[in-house]
C-alpha positions as semicolon CSV with decimal commas, in nm:
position;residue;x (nm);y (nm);z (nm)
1;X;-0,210;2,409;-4,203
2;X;0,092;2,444;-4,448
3;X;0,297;2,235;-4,212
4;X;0,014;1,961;-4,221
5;X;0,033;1,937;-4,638
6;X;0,430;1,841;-4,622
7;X;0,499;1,528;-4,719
8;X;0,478;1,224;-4,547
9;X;0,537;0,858;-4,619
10;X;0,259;0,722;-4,471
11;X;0,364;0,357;-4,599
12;X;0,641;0,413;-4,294
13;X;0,416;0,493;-3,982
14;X;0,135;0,266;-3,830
15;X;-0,151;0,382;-3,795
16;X;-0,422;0,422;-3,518
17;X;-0,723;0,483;-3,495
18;X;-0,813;0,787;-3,348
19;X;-1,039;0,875;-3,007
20;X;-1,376;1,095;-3,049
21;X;-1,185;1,404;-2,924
22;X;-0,893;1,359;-3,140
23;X;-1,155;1,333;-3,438
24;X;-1,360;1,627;-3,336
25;X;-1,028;1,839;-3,278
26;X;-0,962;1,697;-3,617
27;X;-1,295;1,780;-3,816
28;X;-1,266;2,148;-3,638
29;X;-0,960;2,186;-3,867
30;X;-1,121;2,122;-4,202
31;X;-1,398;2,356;-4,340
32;X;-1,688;2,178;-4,507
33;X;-1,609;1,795;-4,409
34;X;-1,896;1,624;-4,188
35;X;-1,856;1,249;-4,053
36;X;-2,095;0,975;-4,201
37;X;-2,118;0,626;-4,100
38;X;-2,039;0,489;-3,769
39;X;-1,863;0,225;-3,561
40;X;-1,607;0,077;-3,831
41;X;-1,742;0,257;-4,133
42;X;-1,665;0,572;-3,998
43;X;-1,515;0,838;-4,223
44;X;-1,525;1,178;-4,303
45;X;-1,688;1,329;-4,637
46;X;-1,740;1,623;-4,823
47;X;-1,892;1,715;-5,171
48;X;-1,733;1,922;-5,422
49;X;-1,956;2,085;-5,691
50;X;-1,821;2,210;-6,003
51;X;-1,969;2,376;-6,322
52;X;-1,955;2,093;-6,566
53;X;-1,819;1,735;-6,632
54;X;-1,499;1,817;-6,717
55;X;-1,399;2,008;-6,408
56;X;-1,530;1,728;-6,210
57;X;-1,271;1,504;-6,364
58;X;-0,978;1,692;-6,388
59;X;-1,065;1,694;-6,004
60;X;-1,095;1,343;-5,934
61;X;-0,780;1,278;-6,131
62;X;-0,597;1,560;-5,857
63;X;-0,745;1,366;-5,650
64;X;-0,618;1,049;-5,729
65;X;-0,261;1,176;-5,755
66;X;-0,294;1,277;-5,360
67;X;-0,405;0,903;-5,303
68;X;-0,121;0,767;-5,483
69;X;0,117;0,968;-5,297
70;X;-0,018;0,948;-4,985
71;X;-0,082;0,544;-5,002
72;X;-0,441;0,634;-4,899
73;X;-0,714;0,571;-5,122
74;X;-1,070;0,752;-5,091
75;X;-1,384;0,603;-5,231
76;X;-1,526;0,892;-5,451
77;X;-1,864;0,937;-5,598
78;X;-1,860;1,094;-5,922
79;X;-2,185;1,276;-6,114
80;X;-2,162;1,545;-6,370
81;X;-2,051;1,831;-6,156
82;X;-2,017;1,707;-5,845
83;X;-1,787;1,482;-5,651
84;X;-1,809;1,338;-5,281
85;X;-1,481;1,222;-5,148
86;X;-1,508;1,001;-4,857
87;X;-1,211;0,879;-4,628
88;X;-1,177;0,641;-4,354
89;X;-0,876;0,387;-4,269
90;X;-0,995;0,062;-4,291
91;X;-0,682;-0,128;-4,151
92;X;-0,782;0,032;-3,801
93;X;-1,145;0,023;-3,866
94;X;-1,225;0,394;-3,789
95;X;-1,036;0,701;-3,865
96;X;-0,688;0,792;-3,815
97;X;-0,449;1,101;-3,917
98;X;-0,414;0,966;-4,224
99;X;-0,745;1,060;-4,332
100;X;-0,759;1,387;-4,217
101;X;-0,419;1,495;-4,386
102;X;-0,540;1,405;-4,732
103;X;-0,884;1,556;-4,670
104;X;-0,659;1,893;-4,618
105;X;-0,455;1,813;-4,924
106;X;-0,763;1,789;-5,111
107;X;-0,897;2,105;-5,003
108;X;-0,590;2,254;-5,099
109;X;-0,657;2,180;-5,468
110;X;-0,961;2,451;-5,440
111;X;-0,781;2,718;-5,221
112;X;-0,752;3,026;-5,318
């Protein structure tokens, strides 16, 4: 996994989508993250609970750094202490490396 969270400019590489068993290989990787939607709403998602407001912020704005960096934008849906982060690539209509890197990244935020 540590290999995975080095950086990489995704702005440089195109991206593709990726085939069912890439994205089940994929999801195998990540502990907690389920798929939602289908055909070109695809993505992955997972919710992070927290004990209070500010925790869930200070979260989402961790989070947002990753996006910013990695050029990759989730939607997020944000409640007192909870947040559900939700990734798909919409430029190939489905989900591609991309999404499953910063899904890691964010999970590295919480690791022990």
């Amino acid at each position: 996994m540590t290999s995975m969270l080095k950086h990489k400019d995704w702005t440089a590489h195109a991206r593709r989508a990726l085939g069912a068993t890439e994205i089940v290989a994929s999801l195998a990787r990540l502990e907690g993250w389920t798929l939602a939607g289908d055909g070109p709403h695809v993505a992955i998602e997972k919710t992070f609970r927290f004990a209070n407001y500010y925790e869930t912020i200070a979260f989402v704005n961790a989070v947002a750094l990753i996006a910013h960096r990695q050029d990759h934008h989730p939607d997020l849906s944000v409640h007192y202490n909870r947040c559900v982060v939700r990734f798909n690539t919409h430029a190939v209509a489905g989900l591609s490396a991309t999404d499953f890197e910063c899904a890691a990244r964010v999970d590295a935020l919480l690791a022990d």
